[in-house]
C-alpha positions as CSV (number, residue, x, y, z in Angstrom):
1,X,2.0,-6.3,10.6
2,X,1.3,-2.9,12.6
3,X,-1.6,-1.5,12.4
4,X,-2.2,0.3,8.7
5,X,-2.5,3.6,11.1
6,X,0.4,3.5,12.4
7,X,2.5,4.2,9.3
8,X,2.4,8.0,8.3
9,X,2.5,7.3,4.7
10,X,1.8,4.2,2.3
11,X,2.5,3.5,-1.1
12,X,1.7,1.1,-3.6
13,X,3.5,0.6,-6.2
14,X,1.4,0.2,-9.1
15,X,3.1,-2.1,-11.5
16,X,3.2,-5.5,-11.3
17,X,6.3,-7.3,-9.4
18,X,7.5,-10.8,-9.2
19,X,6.5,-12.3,-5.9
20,X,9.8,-14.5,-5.6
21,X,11.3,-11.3,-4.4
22,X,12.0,-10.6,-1.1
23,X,13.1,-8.0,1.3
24,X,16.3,-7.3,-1.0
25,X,14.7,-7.1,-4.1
26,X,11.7,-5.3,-3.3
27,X,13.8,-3.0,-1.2
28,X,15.8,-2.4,-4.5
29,X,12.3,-1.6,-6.5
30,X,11.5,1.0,-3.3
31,X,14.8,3.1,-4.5
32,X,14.9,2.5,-8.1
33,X,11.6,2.9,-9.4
34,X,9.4,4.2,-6.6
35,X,12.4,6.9,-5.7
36,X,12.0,6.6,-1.8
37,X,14.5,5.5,1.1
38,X,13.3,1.9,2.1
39,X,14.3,2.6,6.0
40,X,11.6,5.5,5.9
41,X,8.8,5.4,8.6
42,X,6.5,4.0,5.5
43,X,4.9,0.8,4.4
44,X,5.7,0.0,0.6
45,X,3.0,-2.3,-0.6
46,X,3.7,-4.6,-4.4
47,X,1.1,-7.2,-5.6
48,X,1.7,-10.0,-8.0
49,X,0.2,-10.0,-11.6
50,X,-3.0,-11.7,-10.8
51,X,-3.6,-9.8,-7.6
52,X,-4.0,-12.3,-5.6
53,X,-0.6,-12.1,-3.7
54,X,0.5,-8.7,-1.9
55,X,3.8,-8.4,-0.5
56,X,4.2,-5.0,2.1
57,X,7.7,-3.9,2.8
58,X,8.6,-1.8,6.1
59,X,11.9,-0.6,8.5
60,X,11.2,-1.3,11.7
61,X,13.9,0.7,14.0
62,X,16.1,-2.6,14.0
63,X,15.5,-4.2,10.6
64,X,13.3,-5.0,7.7
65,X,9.8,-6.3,8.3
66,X,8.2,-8.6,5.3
67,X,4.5,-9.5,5.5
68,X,2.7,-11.1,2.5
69,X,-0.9,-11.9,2.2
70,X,-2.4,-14.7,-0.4
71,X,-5.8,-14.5,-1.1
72,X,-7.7,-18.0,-1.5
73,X,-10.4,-16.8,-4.0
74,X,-10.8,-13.0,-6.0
75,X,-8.4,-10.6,-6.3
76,X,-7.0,-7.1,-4.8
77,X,-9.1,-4.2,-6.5
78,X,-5.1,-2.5,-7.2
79,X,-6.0,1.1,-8.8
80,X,-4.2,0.5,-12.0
81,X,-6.6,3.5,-13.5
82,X,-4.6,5.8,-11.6
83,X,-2.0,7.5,-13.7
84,X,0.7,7.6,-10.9
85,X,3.5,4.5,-11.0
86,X,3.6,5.0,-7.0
87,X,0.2,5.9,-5.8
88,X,-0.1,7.4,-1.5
89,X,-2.9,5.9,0.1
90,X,-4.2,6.6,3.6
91,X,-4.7,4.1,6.5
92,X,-8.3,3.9,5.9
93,X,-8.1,2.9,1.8
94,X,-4.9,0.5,2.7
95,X,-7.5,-1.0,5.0
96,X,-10.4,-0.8,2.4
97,X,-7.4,-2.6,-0.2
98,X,-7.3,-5.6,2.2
99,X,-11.0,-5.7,2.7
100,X,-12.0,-6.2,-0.9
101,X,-12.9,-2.8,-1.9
102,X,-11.5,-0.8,-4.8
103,X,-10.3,2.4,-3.3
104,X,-10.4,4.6,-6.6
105,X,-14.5,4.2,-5.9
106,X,-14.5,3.8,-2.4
107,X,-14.9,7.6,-1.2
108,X,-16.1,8.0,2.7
109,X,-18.9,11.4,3.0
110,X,-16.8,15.0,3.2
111,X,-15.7,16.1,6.4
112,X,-17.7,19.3,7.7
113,X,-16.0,21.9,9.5
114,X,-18.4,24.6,11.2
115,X,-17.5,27.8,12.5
116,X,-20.6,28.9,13.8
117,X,-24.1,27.4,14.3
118,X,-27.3,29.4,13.0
């Protein structure tokens, strides 16, 4: 897959979705329930009900890229808290998602802007 950085925006989609889809179906969930256009410069990210499978979904200039990772042990901390059914992430908390770390919590320090210096 490209680098997470590379994509300009990334969603999740919140709910649960049945992993025996595929670029078709999932592409199908991207327009009907997450109301986006699937050939966008954007990664679409689904995970399975017991979070350990996640499926990400992108258009890439020729065609549709699929890329799927299965987790061996634990799960994917997915922000179901969130009240949002499709739910923008940046690059850092999609890489923070496939490091183990629940991005709801996860919050890197305030970046400081200074005009002047006393």
């Amino acid at each position: 897959m490209r680098e997470a950085r590379s994509f300009p925006e990334i969603y999740l989609h919140k709910k649960f979705v049945d992993m025996r889809k595929n670029i078709n179906g999932l592409s199908q969930i991207i327009v009907d329930e997450m109301k986006h256009n699937p050939c966008d410069n954007a990664l679409f990210v689904f995970v399975n009900r017991s979070r350990c499978l996640m499926k990400c979904v992108y258009w890439d200039r020729t065609g549709f890229a699929l890329w799927q990772k299965r987790l061996e042990k634990d799960h994917f901390r997915w922000p179901m808290k969130l009240p949002d059914d499709v739910i923008k992430v940046s690059p850092e908390q999609m890489e923070w998602l496939l490091a183990g770390l629940d991005i709801v919590k996860a919050k890197p320090h305030e970046t400081l802007r200074f005009e002047a210096f006393a």
